[in-house]
C-alpha positions in Angstrom: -6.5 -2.1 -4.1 -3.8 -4.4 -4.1 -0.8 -3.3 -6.5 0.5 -5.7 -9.3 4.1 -6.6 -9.2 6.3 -6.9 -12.2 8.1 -9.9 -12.5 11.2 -9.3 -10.9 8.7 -8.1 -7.7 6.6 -11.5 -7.9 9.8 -13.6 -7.7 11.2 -12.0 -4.5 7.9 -11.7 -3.3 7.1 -15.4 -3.9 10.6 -16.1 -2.5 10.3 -14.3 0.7 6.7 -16.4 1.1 8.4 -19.4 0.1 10.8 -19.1 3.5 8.1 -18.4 5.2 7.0 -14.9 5.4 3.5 -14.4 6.0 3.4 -10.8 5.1 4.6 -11.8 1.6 2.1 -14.8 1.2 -0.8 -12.1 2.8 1.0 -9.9 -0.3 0.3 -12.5 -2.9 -3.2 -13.1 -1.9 -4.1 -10.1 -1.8 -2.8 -9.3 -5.4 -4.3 -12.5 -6.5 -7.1 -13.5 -4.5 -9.8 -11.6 -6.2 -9.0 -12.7 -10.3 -8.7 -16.4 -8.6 -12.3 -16.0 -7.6 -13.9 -14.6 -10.9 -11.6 -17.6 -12.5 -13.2 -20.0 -10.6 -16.5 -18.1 -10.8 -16.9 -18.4 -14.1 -15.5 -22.0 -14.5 -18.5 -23.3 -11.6 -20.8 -20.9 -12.1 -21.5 -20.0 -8.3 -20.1 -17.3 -6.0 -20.4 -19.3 -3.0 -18.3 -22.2 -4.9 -15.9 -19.8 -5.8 -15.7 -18.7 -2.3 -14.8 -21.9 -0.8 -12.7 -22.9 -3.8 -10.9 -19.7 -3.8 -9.9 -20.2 -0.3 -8.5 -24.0 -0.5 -6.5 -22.9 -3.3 -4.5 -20.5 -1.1 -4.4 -23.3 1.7 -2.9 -26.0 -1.0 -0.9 -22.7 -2.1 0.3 -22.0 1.3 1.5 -25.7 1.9 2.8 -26.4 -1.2 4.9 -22.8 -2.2 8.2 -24.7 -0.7 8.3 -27.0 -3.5 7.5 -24.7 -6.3 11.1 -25.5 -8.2 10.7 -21.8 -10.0 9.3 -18.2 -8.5 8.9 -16.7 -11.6 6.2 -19.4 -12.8 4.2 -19.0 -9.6 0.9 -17.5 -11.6 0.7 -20.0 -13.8 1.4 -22.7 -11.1 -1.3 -21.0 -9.0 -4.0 -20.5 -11.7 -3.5 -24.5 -12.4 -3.9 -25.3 -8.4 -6.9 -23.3 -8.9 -8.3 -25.1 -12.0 -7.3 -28.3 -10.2 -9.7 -27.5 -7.2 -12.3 -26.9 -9.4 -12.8 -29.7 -11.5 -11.5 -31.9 -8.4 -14.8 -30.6 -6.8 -17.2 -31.3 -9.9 -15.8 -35.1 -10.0 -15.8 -35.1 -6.5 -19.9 -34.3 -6.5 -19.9 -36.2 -9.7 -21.1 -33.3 -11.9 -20.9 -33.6 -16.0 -20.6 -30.8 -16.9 -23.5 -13.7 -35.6 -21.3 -11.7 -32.5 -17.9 -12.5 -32.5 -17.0 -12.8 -29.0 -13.3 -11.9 -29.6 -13.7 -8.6 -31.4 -14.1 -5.8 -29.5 -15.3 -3.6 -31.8 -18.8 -5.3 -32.3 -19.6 -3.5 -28.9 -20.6 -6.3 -26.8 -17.4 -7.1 -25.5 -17.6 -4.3 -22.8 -20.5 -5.7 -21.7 -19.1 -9.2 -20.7 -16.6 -7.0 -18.1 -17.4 -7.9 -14.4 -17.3 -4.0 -13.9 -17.9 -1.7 -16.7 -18.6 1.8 -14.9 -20.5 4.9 -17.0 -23.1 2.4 -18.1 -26.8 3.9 -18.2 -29.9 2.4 -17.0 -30.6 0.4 -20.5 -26.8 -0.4 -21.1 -26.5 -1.9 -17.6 -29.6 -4.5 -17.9 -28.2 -5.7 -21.4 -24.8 -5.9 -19.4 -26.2 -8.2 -16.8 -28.3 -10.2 -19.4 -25.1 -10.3 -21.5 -23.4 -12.0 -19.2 -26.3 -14.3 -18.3 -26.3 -15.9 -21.5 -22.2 -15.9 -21.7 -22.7 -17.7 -18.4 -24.9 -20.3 -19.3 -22.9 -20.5 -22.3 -20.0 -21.7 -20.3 -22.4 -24.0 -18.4 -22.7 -25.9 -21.4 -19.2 -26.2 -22.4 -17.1 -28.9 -21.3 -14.7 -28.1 -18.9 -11.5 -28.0 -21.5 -13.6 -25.8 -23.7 -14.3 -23.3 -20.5 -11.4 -22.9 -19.0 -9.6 -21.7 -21.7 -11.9 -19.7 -23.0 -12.3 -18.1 -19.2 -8.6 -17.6 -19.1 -8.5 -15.8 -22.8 -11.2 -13.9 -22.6 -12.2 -13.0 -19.2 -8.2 -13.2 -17.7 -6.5 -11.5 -20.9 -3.8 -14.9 -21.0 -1.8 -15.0 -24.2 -1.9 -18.6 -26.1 0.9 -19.8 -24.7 0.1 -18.7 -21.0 -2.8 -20.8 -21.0 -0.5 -23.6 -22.5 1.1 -23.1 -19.6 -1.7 -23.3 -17.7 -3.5 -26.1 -19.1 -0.5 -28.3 -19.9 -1.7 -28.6 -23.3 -0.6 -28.3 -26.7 -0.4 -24.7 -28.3 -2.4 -26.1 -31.0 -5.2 -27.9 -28.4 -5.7 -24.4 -26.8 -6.2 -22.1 -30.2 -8.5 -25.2 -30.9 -10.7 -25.4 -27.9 -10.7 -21.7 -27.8 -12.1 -21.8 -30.9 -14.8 -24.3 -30.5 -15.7 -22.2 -26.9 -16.1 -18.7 -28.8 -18.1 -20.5 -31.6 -20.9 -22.2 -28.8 -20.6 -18.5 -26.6 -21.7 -16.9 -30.2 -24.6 -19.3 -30.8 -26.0 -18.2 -27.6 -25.6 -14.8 -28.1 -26.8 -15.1 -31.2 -30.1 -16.8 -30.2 -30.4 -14.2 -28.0 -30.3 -11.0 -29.9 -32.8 -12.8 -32.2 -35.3 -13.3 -29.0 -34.7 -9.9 -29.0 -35.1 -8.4 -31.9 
């Protein structure tokens, strides 16, 4: 398992792949290839997408790391490449794209993990149902509705990380976020009623 760096690592890290180390870029894909993919994952919806995506991020990353003015904003400059290849794809194939998601003590949150391990037999099918409906949830969302909501909920990103991210407005992102928890609650919530 890769190891994360702190930010004083990442910047001489990014540095060294910046003049041209490949060790160091092979470093910073490896620590960041695989939350890339479950970003783009869940903002397309399909593995093999967010395969292929994955992987021309890190080639437009590769080329363009020289002219990255600052080190220490590289994750934020690399999640927004990766956002960018995304929704570059969906215009390019000319796509349109009572649980309160964001309180972990309801207990559904654990099951919206990609890996949540000690799960029994029943807790694991509601886990992979769970996030069947979160992910058509996000199907329905427009895309400035999903990828924030992908990068606060799934990635952990504070506000103004994703501000950073987005190039948005502080306000814009608590918004949207919002508005993205409120249509992944309706689902939810239709859900547990087909349940019930």
């Amino acid at each position: 398992m890769p190891k994360e760096f702190n930010p004083q690592q990442l910047r001489k890290v990014v540095e060294r792949a910046q003049g041209g180390s490949i060790e160091d870029f092979q470093r910073l894909y490896e620590s960041f290839a695989k939350p890339i993919f479950n970003f783009i994952w869940r903002l397309s919806g399909s593995s093999q997408e967010a395969e292929d995506l994955t992987q021309e991020t890190f080639v437009k990353v590769h080329s363009e790391l020289p002219r990255l003015c600052d080190p220490a904003q590289f994750k934020y400059w690399l999640y927004r490449i990766a956002r960018n290849e995304v929704y570059q794809k969906l215009r390019r194939e000319q796509r349109t794209a009572m649980v309160s998601i964001d309180d972990e003590d309801t207990g559904y949150y654990e099951f919206l993990e990609d890996e949540t391990p000690g799960l029994n037999p029943e807790q694991a099918v509601l886990s992979g149902e769970l996030r069947s409906v979160v992910q058509r949830a996000l199907d329905a969302m427009t895309p400035k509705y999903r990828d924030v909501f992908v990068l606060a909920v799934f990635h952990r990103f504070s506000y103004e990380d994703i501000t950073r991210i987005v190039g948005r407005s502080l306000l814009s992102v608590k918004t949207d976020i919002y508005r993205a928890r409120l249509i992944v609650k309706d689902h939810l919530n239709e859900y547990l009623q087909r349940k019930s």
